[in-house]
N, CA, C and O of each residue as an XYZ file, in Angstrom:
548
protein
N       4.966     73.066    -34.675
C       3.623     73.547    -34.915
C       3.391     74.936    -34.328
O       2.623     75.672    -34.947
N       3.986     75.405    -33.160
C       3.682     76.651    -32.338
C       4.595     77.229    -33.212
O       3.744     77.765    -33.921
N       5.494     77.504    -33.654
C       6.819     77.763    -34.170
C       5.965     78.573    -35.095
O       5.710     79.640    -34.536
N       5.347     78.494    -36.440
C       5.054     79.368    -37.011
C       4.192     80.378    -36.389
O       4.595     81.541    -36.353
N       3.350     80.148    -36.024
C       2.188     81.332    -35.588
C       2.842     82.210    -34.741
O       2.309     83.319    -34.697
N       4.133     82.022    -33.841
C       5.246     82.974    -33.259
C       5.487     83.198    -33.583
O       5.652     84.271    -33.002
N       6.277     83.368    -35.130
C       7.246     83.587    -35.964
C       6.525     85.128    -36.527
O       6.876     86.308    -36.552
N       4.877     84.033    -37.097
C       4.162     85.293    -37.595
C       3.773     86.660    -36.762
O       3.887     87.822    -37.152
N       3.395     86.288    -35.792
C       3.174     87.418    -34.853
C       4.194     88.166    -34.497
O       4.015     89.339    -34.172
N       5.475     87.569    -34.506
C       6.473     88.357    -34.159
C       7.274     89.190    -34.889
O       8.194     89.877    -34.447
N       6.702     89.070    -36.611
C       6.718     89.451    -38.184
C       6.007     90.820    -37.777
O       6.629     91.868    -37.956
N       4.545     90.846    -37.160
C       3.549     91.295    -37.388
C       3.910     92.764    -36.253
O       3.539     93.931    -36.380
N       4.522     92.306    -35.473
C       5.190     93.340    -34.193
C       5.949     93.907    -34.627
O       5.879     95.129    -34.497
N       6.878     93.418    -35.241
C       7.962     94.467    -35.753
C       7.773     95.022    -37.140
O       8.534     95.885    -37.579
N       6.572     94.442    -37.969
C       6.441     95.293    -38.764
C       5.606     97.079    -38.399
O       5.830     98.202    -38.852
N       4.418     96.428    -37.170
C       3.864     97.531    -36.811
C       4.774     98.720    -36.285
O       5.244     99.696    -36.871
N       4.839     98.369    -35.212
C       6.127     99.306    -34.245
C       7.335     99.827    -35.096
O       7.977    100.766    -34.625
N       7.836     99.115    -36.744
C       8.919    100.279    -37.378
C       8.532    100.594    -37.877
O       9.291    101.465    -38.300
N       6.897    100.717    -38.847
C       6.270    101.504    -39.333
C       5.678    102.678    -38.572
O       5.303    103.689    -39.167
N       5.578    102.511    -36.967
C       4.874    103.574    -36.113
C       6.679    104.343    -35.640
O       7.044    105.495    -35.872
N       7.159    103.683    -35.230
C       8.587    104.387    -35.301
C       8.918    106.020    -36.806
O       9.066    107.242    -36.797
N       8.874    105.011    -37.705
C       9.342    105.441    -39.152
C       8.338    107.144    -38.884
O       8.721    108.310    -38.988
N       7.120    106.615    -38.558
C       5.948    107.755    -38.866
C       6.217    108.916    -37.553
O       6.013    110.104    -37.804
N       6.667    108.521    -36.206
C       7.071    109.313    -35.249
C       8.377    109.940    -35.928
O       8.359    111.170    -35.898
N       9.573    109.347    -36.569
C      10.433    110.544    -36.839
C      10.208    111.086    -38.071
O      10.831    112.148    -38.063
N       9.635    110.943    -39.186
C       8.986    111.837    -39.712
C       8.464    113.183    -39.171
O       9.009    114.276    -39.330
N       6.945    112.843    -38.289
C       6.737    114.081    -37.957
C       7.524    114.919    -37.171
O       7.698    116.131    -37.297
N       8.166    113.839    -36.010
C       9.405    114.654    -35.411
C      10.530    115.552    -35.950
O      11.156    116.404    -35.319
N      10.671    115.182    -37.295
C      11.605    116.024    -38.106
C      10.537    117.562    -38.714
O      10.948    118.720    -38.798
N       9.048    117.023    -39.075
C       8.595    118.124    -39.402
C       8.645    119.132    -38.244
O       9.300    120.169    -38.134
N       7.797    118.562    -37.434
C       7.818    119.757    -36.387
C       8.959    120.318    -36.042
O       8.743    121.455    -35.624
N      10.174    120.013    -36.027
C      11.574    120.476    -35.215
C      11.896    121.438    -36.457
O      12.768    122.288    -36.278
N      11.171    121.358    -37.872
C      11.423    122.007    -39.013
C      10.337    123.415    -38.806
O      10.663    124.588    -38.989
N       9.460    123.087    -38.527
C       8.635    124.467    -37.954
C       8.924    124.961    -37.156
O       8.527    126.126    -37.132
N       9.701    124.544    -36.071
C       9.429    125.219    -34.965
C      10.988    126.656    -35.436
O      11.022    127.851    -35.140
N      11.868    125.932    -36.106
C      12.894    126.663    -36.693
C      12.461    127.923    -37.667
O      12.818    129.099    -37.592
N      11.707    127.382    -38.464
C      10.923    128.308    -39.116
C      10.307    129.498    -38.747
O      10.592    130.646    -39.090
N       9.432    129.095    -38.011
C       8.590    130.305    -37.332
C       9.431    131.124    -35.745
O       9.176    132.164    -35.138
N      10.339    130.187    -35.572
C      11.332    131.236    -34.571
C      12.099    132.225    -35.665
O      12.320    133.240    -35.005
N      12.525    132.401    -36.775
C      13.499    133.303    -37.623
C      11.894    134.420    -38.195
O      11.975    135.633    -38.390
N      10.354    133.439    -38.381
C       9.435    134.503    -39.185
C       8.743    135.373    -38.444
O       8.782    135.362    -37.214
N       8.153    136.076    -39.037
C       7.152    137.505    -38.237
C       6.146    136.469    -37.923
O       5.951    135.417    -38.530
N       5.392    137.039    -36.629
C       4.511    135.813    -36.224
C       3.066    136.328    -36.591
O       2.200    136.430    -35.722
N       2.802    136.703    -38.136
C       1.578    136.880    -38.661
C       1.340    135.953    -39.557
O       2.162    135.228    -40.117
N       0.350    135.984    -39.668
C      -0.287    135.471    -41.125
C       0.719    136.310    -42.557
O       0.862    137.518    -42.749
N       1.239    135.222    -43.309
C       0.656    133.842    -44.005
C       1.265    132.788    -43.148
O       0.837    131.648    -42.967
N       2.465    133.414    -42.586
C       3.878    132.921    -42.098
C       2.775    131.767    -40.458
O       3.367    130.688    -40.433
N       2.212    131.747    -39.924
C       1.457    131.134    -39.337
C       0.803    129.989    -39.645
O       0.651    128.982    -38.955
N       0.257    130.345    -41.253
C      -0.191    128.765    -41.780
C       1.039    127.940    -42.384
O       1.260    126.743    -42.199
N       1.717    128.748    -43.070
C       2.860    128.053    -43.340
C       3.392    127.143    -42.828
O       3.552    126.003    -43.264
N       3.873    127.841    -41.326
C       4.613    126.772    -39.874
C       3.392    125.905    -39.652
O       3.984    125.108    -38.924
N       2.685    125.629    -39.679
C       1.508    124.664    -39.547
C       1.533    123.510    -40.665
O       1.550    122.281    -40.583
N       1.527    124.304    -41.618
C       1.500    123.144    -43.287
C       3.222    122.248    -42.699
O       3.265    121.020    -42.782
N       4.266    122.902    -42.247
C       5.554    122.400    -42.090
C       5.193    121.417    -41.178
O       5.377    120.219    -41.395
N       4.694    121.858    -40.181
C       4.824    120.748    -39.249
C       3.803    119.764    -39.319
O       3.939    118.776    -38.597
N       2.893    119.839    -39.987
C       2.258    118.646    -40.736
C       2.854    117.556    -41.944
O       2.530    116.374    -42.065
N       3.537    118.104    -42.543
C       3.658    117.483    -44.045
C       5.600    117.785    -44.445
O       6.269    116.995    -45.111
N       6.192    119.224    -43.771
C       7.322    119.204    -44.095
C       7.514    120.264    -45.164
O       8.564    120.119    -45.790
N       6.777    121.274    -45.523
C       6.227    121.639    -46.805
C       5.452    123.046    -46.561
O       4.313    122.848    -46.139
N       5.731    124.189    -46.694
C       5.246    125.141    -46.638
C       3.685    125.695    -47.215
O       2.864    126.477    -46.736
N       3.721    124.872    -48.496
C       2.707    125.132    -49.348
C       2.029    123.886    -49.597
O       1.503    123.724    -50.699
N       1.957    122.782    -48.525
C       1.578    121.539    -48.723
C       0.177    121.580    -47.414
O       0.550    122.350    -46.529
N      -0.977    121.104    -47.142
C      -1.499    120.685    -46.121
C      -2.146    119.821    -45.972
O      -3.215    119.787    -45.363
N      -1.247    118.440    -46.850
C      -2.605    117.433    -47.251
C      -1.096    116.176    -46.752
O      -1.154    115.307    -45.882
N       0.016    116.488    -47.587
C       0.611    115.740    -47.126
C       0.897    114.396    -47.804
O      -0.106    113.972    -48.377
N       1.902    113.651    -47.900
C       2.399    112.779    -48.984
C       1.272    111.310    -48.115
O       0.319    110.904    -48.781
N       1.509    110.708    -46.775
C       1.306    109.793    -46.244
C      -0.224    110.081    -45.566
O      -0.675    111.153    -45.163
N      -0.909    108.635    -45.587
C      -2.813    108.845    -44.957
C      -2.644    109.441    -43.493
O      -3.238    110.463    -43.152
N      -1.921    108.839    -42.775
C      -1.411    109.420    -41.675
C      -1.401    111.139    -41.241
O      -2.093    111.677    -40.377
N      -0.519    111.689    -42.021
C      -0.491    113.082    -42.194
C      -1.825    114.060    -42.343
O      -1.963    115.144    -41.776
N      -2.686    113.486    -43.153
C      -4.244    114.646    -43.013
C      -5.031    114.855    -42.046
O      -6.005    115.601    -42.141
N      -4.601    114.010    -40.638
C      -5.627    114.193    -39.801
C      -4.765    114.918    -38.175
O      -5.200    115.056    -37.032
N      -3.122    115.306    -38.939
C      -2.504    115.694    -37.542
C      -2.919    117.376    -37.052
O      -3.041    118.377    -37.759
N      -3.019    117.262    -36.051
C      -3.468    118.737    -35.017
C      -2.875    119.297    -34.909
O      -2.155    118.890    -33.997
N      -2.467    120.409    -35.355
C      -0.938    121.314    -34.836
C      -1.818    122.424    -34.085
O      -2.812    122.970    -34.565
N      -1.243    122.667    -32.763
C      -0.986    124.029    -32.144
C      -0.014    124.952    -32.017
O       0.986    124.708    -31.342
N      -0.152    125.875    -32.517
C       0.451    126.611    -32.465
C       0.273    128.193    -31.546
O      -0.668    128.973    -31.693
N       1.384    128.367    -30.649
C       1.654    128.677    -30.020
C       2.588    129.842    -29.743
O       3.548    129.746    -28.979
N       2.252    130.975    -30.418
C       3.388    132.330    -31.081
C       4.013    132.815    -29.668
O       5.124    133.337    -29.581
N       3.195    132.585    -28.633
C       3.410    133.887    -27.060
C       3.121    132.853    -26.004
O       2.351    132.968    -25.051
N       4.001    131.643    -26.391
C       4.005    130.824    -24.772
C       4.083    130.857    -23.651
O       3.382    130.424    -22.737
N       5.411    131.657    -23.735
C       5.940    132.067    -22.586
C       7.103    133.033    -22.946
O       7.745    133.050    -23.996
N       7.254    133.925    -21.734
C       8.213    134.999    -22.016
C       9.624    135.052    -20.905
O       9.433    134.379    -19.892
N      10.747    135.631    -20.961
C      11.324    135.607    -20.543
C      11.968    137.451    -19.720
O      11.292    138.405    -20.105
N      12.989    137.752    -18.847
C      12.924    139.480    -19.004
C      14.485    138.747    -18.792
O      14.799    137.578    -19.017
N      15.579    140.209    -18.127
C      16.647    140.392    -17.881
C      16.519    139.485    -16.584
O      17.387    138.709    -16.185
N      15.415    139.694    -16.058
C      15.621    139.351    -14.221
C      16.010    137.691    -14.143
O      16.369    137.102    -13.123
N      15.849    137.126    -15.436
C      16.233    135.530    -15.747
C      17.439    135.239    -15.974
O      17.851    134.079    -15.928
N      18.379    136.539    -16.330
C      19.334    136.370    -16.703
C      19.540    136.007    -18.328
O      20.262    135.228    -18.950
N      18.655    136.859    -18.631
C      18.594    137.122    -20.173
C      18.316    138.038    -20.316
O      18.115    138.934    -19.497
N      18.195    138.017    -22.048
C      18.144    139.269    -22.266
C      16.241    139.049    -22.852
O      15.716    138.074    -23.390
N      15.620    140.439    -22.441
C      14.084    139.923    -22.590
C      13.882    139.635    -24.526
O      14.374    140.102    -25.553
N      12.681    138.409    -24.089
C      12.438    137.318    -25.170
C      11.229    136.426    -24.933
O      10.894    136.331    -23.752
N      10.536    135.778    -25.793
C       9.401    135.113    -25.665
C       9.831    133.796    -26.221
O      10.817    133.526    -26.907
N       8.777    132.962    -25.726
C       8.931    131.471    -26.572
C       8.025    131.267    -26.752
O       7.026    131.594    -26.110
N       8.156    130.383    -28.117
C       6.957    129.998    -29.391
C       7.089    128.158    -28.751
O       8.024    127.559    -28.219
N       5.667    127.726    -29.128
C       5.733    126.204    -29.018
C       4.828    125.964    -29.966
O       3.998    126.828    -30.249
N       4.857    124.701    -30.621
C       4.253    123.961    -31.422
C       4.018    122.570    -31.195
O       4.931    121.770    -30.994
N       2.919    122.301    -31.221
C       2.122    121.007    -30.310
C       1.580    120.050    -31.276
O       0.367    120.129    -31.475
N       2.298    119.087    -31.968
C       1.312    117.738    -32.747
C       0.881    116.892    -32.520
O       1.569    116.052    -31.941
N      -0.368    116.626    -32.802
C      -1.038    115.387    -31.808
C      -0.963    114.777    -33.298
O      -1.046    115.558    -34.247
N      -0.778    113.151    -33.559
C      -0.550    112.643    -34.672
C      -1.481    111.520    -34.470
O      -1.220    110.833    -33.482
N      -2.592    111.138    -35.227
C      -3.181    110.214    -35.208
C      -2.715    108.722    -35.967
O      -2.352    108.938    -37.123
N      -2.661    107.621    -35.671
C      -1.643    106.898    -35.948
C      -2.301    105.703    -35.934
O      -2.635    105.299    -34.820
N      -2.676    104.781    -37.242
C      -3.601    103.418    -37.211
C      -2.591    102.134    -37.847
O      -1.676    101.879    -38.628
N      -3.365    101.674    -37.034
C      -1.826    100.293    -36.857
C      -2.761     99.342    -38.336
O      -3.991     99.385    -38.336
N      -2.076     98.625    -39.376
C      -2.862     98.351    -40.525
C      -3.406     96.988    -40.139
O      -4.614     96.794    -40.001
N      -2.495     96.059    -39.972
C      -2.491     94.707    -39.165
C      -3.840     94.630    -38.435
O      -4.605     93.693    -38.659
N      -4.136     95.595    -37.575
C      -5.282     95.458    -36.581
C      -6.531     96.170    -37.347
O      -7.683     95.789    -37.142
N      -6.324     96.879    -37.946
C      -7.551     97.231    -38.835
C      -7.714     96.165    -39.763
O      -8.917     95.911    -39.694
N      -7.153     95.328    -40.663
C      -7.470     94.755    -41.286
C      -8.269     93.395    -40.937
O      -9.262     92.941    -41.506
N      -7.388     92.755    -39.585
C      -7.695     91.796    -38.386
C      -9.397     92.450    -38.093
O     -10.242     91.610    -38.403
N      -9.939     93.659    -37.608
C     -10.739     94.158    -37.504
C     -11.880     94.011    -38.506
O     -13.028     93.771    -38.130
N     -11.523     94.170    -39.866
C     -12.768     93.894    -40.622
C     -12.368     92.782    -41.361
O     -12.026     93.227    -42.457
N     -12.191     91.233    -41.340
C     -12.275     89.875    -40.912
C     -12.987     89.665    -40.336
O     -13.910     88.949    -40.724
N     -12.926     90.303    -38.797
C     -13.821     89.446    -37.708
C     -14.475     90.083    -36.997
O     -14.586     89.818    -35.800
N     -14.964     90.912    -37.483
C     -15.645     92.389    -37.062
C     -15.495     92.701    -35.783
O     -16.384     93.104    -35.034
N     -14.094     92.472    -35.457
C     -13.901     92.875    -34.029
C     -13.642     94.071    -33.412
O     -14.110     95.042    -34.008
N     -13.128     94.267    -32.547
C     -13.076     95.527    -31.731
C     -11.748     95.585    -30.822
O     -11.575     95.832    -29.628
N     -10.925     95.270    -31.831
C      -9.301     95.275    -31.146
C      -8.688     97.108    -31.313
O      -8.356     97.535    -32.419
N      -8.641     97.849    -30.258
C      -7.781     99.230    -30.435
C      -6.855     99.381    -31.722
O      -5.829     98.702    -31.685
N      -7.058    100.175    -32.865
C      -6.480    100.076    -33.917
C      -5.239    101.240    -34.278
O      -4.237    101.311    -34.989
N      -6.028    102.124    -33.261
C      -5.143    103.454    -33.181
C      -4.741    104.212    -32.179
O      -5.442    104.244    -31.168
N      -3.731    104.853    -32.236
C      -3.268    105.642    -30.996
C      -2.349    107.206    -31.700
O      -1.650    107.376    -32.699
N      -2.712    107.917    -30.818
C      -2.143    109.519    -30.626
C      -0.804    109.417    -30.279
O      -0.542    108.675    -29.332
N       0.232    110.084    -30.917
C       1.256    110.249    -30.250
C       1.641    111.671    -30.469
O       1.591    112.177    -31.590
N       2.001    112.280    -29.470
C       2.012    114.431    -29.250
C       3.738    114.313    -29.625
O       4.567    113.479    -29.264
N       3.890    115.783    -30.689
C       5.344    115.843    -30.491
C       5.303    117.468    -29.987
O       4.400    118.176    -30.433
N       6.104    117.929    -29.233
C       5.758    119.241    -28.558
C       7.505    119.848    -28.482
O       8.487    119.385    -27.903
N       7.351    120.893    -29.222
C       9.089    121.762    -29.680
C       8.890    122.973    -28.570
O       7.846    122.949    -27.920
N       9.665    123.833    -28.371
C       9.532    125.039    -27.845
C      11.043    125.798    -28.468
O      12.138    125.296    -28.726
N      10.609    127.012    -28.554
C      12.247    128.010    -29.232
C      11.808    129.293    -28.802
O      10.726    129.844    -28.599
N      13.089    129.599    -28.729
C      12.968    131.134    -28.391
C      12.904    131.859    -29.812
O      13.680    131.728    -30.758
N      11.776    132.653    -29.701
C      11.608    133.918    -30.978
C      12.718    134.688    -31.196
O      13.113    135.377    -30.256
N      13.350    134.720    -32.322
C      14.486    135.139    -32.838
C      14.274    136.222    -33.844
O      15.133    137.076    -34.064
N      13.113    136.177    -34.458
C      12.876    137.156    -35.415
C      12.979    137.478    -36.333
O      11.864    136.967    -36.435
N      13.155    137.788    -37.091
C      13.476    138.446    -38.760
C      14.983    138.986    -38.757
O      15.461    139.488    -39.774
C-alpha cells in the first residue's frame, strides 16, 4: 500500500530535478557561448545585444527563445569587469563577465498548487556567471 505513493513521488523527483538539470545545461552552454562571443567582438552596440540574445536563447537574433523558461532570464553584462597590467605578469588586458539569473518553475508543484490552492515554493533562481579575457577583433 505505501509502495505506490513512494514510487510516485520518487517518479515525481526525478522527473523535476532532470528537467531542472536539462534547463541548467542549456543555459550553461548559452552563456559559455556568449561569453566566447563577445570576448573575439568590439564591445559596442549591436554586438552587446547580440551577446545578451546568446546567452539567453543561444541565438544571436533570437530574444524570446525556444523554451517558457528562457523569456524571463536576466543577463548582465559586463564589458570592463576587471582589468589586468604587466605588473600581474601579463600582458595588459581587461575581463568581460556575463551574469544569468534563470528563473526556473518546477511544473509538478505548480500544478499541485492550483488543485489545492496551496502555497508550496514553485520556483527558484539559479545564476550562471562566465568571465574571459577580452581578446578583440
Amino acid at each position: 500500500m505505501i509502495c505506490l505513493p513512494l514510487i510516485l513521488v520518487a517518479f515525481i523527483i526525478v522527473f523535476e530535478f532532470s528537467q531542472l538539470f536539462w534547463a541548467h545545461h542549456v543555459a550553461a552552454n548559452n552563456v559559455r557561448s556568449a561569453i566566447r562571443y563577445l570576448s573575439r567582438a568590439p564591445l559596442v552596440e549591436p554586438f552587446l545585444t547580440q551577446t545578451e540574445n546568446m546567452a539567453k536563447t543561444g541565438r544571436i537574433n533570437d530574444a524570446i527563445g525556444a523554451y517558457d523558461w528562457m523569456v524571463n532570464i536576466v543577463v548582465d553584462l559586463q564589458p570592463s569587469f576587471d582589468s589586468f597590467t604587466s605588473a600581474d605578469f601579463r600582458e595588459n588586458g581587461q575581463v568581460i563577465r556575463i551574469q544569468a539569473d534563470i528563473p526556473y518553475s518546477f511544473m509538478t508543484f505548480n500544478m499541485l498548487n492550483s488543485f489545492t490552492n496551496g502555497s508550496a515554493e514553485s520556483d527558484i533562481v539559479f545564476s550562471i556567471v562566465e568571465e574571459a579575457r577580452y581578446i578583440g577583433e
